[in-house]
C-alpha positions as CSV (number, residue, x, y, z in Angstrom):
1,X,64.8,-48.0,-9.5
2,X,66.3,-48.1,-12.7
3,X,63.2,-50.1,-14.3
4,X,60.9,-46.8,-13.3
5,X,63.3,-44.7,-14.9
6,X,63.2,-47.1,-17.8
7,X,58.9,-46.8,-18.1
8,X,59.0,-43.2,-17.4
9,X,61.1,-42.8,-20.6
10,X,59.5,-45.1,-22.6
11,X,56.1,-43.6,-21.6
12,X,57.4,-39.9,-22.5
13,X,58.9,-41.0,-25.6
14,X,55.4,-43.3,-26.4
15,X,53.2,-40.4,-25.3
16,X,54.9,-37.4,-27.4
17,X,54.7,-39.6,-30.1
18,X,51.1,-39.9,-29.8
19,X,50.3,-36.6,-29.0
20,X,51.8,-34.5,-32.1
21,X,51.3,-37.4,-34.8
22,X,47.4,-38.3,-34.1
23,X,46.6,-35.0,-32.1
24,X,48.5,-32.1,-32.8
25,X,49.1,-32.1,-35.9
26,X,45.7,-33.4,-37.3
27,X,44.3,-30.7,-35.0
28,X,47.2,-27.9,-36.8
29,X,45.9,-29.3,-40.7
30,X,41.9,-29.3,-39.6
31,X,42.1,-25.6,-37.5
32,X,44.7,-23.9,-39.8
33,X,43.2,-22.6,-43.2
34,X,46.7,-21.8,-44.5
35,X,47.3,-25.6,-45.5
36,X,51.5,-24.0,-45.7
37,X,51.1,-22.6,-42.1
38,X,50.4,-25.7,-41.0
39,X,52.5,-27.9,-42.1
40,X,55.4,-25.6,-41.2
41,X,54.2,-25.7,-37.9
42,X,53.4,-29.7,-37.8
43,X,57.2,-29.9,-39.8
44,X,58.9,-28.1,-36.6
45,X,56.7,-29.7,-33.9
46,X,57.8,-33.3,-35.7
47,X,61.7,-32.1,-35.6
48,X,61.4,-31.2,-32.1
49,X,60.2,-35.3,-31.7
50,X,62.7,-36.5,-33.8
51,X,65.4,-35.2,-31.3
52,X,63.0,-36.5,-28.4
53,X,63.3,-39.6,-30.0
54,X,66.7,-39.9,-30.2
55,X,67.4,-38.8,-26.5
56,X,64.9,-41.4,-25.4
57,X,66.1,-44.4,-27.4
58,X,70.1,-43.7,-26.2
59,X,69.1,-43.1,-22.8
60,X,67.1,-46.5,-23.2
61,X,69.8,-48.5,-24.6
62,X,71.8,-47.0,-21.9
63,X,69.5,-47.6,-19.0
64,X,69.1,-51.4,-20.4
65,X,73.0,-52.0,-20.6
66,X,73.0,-50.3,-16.9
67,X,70.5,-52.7,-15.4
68,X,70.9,-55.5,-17.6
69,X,71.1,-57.7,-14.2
70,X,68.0,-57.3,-13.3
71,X,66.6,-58.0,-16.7
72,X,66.3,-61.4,-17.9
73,X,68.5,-61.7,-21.6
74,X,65.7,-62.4,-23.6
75,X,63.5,-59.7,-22.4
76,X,66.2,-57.3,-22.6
77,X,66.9,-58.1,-26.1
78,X,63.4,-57.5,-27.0
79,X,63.7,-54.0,-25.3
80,X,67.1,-52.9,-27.1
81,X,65.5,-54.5,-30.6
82,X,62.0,-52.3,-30.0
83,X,64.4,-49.5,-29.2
84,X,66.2,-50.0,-31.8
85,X,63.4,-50.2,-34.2
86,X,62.2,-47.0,-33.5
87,X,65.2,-45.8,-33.5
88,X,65.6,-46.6,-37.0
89,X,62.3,-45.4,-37.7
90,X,63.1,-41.8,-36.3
91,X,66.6,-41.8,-38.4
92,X,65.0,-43.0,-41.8
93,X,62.3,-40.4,-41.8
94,X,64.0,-37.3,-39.8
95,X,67.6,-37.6,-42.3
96,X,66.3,-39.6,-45.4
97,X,62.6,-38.5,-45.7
98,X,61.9,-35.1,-44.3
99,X,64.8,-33.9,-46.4
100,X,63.6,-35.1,-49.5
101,X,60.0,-33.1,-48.5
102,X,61.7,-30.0,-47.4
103,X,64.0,-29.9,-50.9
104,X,60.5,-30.4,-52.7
105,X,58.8,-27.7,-50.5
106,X,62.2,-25.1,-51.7
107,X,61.6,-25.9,-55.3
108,X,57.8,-24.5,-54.9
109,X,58.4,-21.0,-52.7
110,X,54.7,-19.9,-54.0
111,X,53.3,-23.4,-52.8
112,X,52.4,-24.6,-56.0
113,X,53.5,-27.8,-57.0
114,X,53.2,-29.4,-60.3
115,X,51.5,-32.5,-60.6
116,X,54.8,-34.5,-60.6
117,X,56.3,-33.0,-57.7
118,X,53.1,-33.1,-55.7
119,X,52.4,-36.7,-56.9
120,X,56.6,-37.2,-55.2
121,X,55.9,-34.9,-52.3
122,X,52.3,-37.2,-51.7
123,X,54.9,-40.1,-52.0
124,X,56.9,-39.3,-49.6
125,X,54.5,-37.7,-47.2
126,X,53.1,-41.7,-47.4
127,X,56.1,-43.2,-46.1
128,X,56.7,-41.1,-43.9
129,X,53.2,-41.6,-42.5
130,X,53.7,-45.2,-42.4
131,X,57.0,-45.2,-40.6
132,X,55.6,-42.6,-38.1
133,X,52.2,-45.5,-37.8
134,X,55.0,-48.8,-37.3
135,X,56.6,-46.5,-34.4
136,X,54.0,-45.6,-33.0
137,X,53.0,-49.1,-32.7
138,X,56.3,-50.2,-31.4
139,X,56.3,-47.5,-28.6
140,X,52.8,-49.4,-27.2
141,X,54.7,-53.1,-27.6
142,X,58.0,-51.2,-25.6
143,X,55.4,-49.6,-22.9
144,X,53.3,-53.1,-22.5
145,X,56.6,-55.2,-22.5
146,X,58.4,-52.9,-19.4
147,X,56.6,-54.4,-17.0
C-alpha cells in the first residue's frame, strides 16, 4: 500500500515538474508578447513547484523510512539519495538562485537591464536552467526505479 502511495508522489512530483518547466512556461514566453508578463507569471508558477517539491521529497523520505521493511537497503538508499538530490536541486535554485534573479529584476523596475546585469541575470537564468534539467532527470530515474 505504501509503495502506491510512494509512485503516486513521485509521479505528481515528476509530472509538475515536467509540465511548468518544458510546457508551461515555454508556452507563457512563446504566447505572451510582454517578455516581463511572462516571466512574472512563469516566476510564480515555478514558486508554487518549489513548495510542491519540497512537500513531495519529505513526504518521500518519510514514506521510505515508514516502509523501509518492505524495501530492500540498497534500493531504498537509492530512493532517499534521488530524493535527496532533487531535494537539493529545489533548495539551491528556489533560496540561492531565484533570489539573486529577483534582486536583479528590483534593480531594473522599467525592465532595462544594462549589459552587465543582463549578462549576470543570463548567468543565473543558466544555472538555474540546468539545475531545473539534472532534476528533471532525476524525477524519471526516481519514477523508473519505484517499481
Amino acid at each position: 500500500m505504501l509503495s502506491r502511495v510512494r509512485f503516486l508522489v513521485a509521479t505528481l512530483w515528476a509530472g509538475s515538474l515536467w509540465t511548468v518547466g518544458f510546457v508551461v512556461a515555454p508556452t507563457l514566453f512563446a504566447t505572451l508578447s510582454d517578455r516581463m508578463l511572462a516571466g512574472t507569471i512563469a516566476g510564480s508558477l515555478f514558486r508554487v513547484e518549489a513548495w510542491l517539491s519540497i512537500a513531495c521529497a519529505l513526504i518521500l523520505l518519510a514514506l521510505l523510512q515508514w516502509d523501509a521493511d518492505a524495501l530492500e537497503p540498497k534500493r531504498r538508499r537509492l530512493l532517499g539519495a534521488l530524493v535527496l538530490s532533487m531535494l537539493v536541486c529545489t533548495l539551491v535554485s528556489y533560496f540561492g538562485i531565484t533570489p539573486l534573479m529577483a534582486e536583479l529584476r528590483a534593480q531594473a523596475p522599467s525592465g532595462v537591464m544594462d549589459d552587465a546585469m543582463r549578462s549576470r541575470f543570463g548567468m543565473l537564468h543558466g544555472v538555474s536552467t540546468l539545475i531545473f534539467a539534472v532534476q528533471s532527470l532525476l524525477a524519471g530515474v526516481l519514477i523508473w526505479k519505484q517499481q
